[in-house]
Backbone as ProteinMPNN parsed JSONL, in Angstrom:
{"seq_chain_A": "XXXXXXXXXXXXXXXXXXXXXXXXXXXXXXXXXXXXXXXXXXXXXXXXXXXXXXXXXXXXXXXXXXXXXXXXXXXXXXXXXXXXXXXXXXXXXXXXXXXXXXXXXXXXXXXXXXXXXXXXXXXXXXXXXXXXXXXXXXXXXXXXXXXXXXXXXXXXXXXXXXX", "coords_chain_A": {"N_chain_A": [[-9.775, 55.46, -1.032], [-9.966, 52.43, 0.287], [-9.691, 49.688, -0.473], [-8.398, 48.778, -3.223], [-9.052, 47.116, -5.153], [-11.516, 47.003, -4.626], [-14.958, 48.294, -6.564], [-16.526, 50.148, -5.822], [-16.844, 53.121, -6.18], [-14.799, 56.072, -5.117], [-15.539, 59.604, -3.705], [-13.05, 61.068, -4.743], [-12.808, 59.936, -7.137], [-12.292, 58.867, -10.759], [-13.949, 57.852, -13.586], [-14.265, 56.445, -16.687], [-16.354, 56.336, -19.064], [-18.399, 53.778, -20.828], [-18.933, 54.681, -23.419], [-16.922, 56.406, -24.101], [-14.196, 57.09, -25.859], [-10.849, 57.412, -26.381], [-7.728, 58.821, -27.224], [-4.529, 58.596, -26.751], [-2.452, 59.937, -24.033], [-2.641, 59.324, -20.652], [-2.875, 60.554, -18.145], [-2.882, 60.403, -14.366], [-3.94, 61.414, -10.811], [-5.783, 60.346, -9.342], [-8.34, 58.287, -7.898], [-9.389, 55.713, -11.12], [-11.487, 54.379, -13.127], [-12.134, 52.352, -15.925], [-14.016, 52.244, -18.537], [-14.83, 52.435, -21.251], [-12.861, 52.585, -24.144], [-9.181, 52.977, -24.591], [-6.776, 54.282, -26.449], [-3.114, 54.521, -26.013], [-0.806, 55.46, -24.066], [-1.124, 55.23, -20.535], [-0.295, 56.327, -17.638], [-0.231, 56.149, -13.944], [-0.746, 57.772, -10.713], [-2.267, 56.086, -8.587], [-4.901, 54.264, -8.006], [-6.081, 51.589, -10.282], [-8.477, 50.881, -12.413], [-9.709, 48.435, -14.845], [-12.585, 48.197, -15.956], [-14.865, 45.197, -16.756], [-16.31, 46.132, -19.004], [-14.238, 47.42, -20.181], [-11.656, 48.381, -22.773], [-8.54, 48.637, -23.462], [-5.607, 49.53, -25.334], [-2.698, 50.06, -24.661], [0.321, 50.35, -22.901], [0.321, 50.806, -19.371], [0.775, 51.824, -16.535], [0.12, 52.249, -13.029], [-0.174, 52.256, -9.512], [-1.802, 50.477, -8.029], [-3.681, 48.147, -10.081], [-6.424, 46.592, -11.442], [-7.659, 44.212, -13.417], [-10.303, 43.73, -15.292], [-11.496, 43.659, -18.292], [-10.484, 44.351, -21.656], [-6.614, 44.15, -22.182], [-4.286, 45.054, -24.085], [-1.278, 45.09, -24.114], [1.249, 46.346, -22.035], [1.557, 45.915, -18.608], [2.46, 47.524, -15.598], [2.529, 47.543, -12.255], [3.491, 49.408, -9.384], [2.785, 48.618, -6.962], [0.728, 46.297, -6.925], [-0.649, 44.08, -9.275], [-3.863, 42.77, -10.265], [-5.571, 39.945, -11.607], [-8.704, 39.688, -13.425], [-11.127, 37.298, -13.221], [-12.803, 37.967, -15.585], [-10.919, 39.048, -17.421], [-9.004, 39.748, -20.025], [-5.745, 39.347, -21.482], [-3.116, 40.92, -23.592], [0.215, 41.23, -22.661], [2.378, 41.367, -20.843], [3.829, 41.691, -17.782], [5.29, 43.681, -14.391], [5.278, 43.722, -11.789], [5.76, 43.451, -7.996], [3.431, 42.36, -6.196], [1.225, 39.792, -7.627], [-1.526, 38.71, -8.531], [-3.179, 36.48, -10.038], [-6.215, 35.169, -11.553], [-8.309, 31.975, -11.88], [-9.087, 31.384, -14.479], [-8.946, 33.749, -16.139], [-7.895, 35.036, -19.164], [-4.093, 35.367, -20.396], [-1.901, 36.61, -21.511], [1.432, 36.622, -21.812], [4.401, 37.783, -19.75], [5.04, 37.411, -16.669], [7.042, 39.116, -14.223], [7.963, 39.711, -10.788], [9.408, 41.132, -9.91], [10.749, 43.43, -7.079], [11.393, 45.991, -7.846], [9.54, 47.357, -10.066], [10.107, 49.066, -12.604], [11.527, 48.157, -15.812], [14.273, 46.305, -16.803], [16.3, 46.365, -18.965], [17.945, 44.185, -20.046], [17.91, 41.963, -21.176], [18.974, 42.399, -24.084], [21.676, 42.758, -24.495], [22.277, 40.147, -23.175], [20.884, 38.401, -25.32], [22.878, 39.597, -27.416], [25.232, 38.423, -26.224], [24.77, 35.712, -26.633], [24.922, 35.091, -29.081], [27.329, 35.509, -29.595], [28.288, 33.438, -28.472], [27.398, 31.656, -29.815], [28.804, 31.474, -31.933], [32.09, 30.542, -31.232], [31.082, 27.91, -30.787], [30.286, 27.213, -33.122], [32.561, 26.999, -34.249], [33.994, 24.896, -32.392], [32.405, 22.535, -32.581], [33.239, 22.343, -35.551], [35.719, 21.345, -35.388], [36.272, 19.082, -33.817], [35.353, 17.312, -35.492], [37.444, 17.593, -37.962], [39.532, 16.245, -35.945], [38.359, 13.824, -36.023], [38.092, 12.684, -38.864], [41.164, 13.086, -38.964], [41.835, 11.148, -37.611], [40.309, 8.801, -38.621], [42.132, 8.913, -40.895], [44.568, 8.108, -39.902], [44.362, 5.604, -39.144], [43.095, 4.514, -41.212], [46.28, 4.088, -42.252], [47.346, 2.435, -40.872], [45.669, -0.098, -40.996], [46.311, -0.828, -43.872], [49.47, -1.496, -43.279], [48.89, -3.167, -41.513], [47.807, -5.622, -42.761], [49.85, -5.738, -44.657]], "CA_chain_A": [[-10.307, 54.147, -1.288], [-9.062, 51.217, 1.166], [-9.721, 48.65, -1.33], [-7.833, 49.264, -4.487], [-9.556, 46.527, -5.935], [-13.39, 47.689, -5.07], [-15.333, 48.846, -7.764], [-17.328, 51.354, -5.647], [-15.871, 54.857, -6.275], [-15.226, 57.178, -4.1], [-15.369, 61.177, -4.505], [-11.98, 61.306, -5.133], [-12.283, 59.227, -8.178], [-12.719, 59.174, -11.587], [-15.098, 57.126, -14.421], [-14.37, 56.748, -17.853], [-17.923, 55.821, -19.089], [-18.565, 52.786, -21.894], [-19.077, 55.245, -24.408], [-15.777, 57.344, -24.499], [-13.109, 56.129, -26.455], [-9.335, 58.271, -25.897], [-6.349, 58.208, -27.623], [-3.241, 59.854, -26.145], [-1.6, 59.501, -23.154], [-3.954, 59.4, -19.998], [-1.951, 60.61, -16.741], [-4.047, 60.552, -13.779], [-3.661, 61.102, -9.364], [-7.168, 60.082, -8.085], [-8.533, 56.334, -8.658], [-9.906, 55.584, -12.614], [-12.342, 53.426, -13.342], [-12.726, 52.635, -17.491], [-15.514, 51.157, -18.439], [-14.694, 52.92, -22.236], [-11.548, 52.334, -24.847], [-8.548, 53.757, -24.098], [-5.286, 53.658, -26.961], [-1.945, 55.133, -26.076], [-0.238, 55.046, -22.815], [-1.483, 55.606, -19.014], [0.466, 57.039, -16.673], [-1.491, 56.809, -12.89], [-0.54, 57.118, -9.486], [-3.312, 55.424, -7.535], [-5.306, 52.843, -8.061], [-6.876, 52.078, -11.714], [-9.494, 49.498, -12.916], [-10.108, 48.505, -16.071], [-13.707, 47.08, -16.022], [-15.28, 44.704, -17.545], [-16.434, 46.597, -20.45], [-12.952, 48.511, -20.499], [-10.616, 48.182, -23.447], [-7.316, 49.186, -23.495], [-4.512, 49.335, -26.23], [-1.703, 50.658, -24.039], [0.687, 50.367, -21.672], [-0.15, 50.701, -18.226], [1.341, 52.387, -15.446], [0.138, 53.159, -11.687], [0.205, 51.824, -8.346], [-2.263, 49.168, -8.424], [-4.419, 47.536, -11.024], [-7.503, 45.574, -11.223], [-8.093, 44.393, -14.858], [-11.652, 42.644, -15.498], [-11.622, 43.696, -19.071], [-9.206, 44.438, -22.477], [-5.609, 45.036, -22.177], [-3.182, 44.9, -24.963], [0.205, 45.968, -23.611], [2.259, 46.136, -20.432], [1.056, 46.104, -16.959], [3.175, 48.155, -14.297], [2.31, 48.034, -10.947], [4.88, 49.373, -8.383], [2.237, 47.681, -5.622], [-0.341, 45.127, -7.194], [-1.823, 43.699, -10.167], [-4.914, 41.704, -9.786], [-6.202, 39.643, -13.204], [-9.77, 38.853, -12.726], [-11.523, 36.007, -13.967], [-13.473, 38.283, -17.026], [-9.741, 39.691, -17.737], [-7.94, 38.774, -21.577], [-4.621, 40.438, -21.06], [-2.055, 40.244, -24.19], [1.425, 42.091, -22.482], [3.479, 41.116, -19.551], [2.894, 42.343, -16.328], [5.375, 43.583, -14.011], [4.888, 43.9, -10.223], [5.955, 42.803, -7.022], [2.401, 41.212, -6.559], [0.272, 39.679, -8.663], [-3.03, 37.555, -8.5], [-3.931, 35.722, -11.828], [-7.654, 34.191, -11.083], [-8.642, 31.035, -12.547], [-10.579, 31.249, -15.866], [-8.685, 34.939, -16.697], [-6.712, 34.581, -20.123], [-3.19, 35.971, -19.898], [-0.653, 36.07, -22.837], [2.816, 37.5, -21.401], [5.179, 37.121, -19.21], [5.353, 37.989, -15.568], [7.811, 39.959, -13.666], [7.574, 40.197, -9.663], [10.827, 42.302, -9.445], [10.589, 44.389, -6.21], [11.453, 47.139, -8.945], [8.93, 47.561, -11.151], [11.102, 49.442, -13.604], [11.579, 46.887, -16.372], [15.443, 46.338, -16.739], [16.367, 45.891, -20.47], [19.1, 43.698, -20.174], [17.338, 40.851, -22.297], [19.332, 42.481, -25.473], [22.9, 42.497, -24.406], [22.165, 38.338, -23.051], [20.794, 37.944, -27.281], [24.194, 39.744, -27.661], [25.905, 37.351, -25.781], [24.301, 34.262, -27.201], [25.507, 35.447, -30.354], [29.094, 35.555, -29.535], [28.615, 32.197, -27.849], [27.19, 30.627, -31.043], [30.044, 31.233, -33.14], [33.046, 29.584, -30.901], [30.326, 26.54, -30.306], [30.621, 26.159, -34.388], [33.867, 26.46, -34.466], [34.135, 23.698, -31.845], [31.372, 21.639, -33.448], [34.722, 21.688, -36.618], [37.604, 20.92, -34.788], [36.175, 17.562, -33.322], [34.766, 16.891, -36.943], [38.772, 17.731, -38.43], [39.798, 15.579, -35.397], [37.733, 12.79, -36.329], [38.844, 12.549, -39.606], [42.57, 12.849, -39.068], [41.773, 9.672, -36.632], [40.692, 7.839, -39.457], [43.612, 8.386, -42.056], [45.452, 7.085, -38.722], [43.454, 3.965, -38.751], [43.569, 3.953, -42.527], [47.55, 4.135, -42.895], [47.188, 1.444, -40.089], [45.268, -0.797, -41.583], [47.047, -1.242, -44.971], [50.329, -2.073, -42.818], [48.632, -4.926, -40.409], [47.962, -5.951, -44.105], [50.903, -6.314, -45.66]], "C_chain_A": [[-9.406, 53.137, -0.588], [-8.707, 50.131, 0.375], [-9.547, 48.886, -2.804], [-8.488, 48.59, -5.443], [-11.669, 46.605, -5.687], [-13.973, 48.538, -5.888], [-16.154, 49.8, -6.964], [-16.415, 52.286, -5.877], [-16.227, 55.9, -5.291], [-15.61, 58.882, -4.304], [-14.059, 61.098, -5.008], [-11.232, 60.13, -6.173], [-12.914, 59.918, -9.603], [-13.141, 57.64, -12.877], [-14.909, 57.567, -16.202], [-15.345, 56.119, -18.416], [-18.15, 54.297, -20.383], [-18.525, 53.405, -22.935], [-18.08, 55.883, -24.896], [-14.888, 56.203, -25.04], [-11.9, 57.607, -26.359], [-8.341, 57.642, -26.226], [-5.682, 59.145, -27.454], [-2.531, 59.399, -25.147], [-2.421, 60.362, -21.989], [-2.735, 59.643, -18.721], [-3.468, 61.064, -15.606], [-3.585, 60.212, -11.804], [-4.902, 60.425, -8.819], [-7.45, 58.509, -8.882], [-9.08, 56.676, -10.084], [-10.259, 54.521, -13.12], [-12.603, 53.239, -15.141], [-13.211, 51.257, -17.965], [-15.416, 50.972, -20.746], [-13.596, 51.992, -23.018], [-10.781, 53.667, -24.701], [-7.214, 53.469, -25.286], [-4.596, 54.571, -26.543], [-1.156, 54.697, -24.939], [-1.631, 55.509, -21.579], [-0.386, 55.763, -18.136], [-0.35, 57.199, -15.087], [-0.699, 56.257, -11.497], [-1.091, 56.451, -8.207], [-3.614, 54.871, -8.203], [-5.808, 52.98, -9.196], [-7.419, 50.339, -12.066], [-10.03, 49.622, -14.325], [-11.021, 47.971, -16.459], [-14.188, 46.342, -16.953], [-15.39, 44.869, -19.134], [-15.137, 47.166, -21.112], [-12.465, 47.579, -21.805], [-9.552, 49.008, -23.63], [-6.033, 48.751, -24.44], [-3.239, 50.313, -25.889], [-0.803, 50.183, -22.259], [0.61, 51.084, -20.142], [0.829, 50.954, -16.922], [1.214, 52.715, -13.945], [0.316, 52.32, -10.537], [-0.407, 50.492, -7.862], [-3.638, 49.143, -9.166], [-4.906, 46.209, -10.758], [-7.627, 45.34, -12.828], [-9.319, 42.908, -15.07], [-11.766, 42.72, -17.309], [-10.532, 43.174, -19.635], [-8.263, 44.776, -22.295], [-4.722, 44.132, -22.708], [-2.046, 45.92, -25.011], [0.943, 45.702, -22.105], [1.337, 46.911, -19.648], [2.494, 46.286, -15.865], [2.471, 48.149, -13.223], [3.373, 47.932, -9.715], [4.119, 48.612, -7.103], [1.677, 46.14, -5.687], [-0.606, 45.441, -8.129], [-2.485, 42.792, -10.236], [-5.169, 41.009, -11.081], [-7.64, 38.847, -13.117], [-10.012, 37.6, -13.616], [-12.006, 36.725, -15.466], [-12.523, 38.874, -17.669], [-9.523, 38.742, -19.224], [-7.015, 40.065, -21.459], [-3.515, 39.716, -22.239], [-0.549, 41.362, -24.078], [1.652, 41.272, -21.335], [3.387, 42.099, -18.132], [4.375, 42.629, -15.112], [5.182, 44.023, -12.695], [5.198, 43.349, -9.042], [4.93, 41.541, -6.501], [1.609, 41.167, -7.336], [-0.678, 38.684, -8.601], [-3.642, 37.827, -10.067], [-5.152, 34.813, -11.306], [-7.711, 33.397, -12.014], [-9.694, 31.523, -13.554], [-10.212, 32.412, -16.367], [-7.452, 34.212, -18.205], [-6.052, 35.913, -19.732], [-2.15, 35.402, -20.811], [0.371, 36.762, -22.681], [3.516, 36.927, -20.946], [4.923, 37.9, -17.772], [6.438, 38.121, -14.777], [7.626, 39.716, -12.522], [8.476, 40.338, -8.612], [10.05, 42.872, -8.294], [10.44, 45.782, -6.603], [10.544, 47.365, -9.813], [9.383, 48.096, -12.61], [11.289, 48.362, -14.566], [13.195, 47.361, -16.875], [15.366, 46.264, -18.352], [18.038, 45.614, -20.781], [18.698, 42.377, -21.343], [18.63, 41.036, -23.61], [20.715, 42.031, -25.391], [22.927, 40.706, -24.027], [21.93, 37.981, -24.906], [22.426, 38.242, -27.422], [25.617, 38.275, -27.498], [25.843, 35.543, -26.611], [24.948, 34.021, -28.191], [26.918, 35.236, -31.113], [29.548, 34.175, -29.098], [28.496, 31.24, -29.108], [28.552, 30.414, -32.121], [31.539, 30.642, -32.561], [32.605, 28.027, -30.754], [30.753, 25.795, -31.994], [32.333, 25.729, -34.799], [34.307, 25.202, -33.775], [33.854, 22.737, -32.532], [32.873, 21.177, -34.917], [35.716, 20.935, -36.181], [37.148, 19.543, -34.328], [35.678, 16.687, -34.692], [36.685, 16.715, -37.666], [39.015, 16.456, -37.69], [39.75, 13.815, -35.855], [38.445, 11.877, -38.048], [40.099, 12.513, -40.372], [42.637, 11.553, -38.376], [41.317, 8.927, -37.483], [41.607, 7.658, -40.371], [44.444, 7.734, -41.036], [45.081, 6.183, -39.26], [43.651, 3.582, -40.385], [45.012, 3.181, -42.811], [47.542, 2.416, -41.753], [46.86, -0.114, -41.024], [45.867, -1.52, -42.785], [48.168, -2.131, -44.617], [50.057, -3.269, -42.186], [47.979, -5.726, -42.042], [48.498, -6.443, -45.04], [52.073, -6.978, -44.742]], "O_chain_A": [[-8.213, 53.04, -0.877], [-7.588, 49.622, 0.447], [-10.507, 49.167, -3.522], [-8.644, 49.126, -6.54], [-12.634, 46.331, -6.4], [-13.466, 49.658, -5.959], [-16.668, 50.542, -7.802], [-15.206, 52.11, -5.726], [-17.265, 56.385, -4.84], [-16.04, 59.147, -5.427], [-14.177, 61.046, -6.232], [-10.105, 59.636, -6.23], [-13.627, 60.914, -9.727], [-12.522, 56.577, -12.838], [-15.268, 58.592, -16.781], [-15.176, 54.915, -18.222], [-16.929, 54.166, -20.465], [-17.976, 52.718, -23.795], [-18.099, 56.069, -26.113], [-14.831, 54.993, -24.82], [-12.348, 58.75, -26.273], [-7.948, 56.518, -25.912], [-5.913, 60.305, -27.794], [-1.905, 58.36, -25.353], [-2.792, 61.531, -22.096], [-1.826, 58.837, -18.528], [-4.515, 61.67, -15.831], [-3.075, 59.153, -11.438], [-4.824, 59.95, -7.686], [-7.019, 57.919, -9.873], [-9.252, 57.872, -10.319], [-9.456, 53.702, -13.566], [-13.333, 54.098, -15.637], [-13.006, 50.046, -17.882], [-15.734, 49.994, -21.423], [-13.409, 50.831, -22.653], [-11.187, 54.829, -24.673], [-6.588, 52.43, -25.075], [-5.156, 55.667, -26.545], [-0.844, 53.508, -24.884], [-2.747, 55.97, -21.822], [0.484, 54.895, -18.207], [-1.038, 58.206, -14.916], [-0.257, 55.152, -11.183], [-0.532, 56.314, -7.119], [-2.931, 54.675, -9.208], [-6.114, 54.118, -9.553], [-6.943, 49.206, -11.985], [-10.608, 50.58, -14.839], [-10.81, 47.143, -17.345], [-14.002, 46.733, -18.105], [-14.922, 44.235, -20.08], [-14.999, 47.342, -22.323], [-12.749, 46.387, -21.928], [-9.757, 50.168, -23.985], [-5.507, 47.655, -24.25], [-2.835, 51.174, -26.671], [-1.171, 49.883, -21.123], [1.06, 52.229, -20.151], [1.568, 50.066, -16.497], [2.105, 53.425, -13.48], [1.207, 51.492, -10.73], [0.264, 49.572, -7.393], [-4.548, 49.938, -8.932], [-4.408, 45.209, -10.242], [-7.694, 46.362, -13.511], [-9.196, 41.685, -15.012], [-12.194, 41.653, -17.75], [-9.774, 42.31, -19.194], [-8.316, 45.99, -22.098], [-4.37, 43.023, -22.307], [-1.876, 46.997, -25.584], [0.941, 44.708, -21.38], [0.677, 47.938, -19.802], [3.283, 45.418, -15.493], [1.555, 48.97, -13.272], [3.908, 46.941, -9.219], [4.828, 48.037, -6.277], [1.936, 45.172, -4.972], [-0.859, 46.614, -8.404], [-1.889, 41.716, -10.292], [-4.852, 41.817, -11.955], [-7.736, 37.658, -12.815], [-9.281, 37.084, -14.462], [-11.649, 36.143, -16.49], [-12.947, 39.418, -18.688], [-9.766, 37.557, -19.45], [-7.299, 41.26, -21.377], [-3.082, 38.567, -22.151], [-0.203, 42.105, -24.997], [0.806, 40.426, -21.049], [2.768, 43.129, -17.864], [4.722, 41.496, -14.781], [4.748, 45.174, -12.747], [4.644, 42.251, -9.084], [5.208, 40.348, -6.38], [1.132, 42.168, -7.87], [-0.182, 37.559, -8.659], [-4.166, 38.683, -10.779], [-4.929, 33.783, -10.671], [-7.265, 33.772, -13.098], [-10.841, 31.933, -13.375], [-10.981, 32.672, -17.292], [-6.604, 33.32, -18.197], [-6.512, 36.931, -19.215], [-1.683, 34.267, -20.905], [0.42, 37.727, -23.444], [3.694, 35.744, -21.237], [4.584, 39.081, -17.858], [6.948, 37.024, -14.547], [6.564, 39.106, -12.645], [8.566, 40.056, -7.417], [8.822, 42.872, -8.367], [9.712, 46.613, -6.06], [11.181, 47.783, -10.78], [9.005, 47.538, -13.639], [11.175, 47.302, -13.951], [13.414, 48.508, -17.264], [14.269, 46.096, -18.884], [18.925, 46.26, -21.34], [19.446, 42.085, -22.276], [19.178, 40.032, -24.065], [21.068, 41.06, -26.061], [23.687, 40.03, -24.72], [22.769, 37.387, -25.583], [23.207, 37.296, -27.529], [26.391, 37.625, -28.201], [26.646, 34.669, -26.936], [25.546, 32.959, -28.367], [27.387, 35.001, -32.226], [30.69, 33.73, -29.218], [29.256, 30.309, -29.378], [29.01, 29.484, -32.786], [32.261, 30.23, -33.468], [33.4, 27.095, -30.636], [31.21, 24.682, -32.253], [32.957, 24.795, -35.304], [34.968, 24.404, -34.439], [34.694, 22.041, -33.101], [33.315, 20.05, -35.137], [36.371, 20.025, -36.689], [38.017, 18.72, -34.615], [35.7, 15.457, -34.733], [37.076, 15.555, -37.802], [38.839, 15.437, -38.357], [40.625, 12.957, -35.968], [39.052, 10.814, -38.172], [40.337, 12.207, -41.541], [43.617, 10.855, -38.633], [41.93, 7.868, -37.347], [41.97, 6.539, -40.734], [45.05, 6.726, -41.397], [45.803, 5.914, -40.22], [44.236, 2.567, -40.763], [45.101, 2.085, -43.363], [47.813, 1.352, -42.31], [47.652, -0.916, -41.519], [45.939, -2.749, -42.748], [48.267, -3.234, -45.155], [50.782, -4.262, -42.243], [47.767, -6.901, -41.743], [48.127, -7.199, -45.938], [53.046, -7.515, -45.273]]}, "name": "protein", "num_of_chains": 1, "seq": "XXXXXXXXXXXXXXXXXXXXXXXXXXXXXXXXXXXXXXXXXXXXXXXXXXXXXXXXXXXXXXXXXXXXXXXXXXXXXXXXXXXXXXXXXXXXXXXXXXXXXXXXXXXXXXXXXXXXXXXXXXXXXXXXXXXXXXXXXXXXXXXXXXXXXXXXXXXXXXXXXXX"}
């Protein structure tokens, strides 16, 4: 198939029909067209479309993706992911490229690492934050202490230009 994103199929594809529904973990070499519901993972190394009718409750794996339908979960594509206009997509998407069409909903985040791999450094940065918050309060004291040793100054002051 030349056009990863054409919905004709070739022989060397495959059609999951409106009617099937599959839960498991879907690995797949030739293109895959699902028209059906799909929960678990996917796993695919060619091209995969999730049509119109498709629904999908899984993360998403192959080389490039067309999504006109459902998909609740992560979008991998180590080449392309397309998001059509009849697309509602609630996961994050990453991919080198990516085309979001006008009028597709899209609730994630996008990625368009060269890597596709999704890094999982996010936790150790929370980590960090963490460690940052607690010298910030301590700061936040010490200019508060400060403050109020600068007025008993000004107090003891005061009394004397006083007397």
């Amino acid at each position: 198939m030349s056009n990863p994103y054409d919905t004709t199929r070739t022989a060397n594809s495959s059609v999951l029909g409106p009617t099937l529904k599959f839960k498991g973990d879907l690995t797949a070499d030739e293109d895959l067209l699902i028209q059906g519901e799909v929960e678990g993972s996917i796993k695919h190394s060619s091209s995969l479309t999730i049509g119109e009718g498709g629904r999908v409750k899984a993360d998403v794996s192959a080389e490039y993706i067309a999504v006109e339908g459902r998909v609740e979960g992560d979008l991998r594509g180590s080449k392309c992911v397309k998001v059509r206009v009849s697309a509602k997509i609630d996961g994050n998407i990453v991919s080198p490229n990516v085309s979001l069409v006008e009028g597709a909903k899209f609730n994630g985040k996008i990625d368009m690492d060269s890597d596709p791999a999704v890094k999982e450094e996010p936790k150790p940065a929370k980590q960090e934050a963490a460690n940052d918050s607690s010298p910030n309060v301590e700061a936040e004291k010490k200019p508060s202490k400060s403050k109020s040793s600068a007025k008993k100054q000004g107090d003891d002051k005061n009394p004397a230009d006083a007397a």
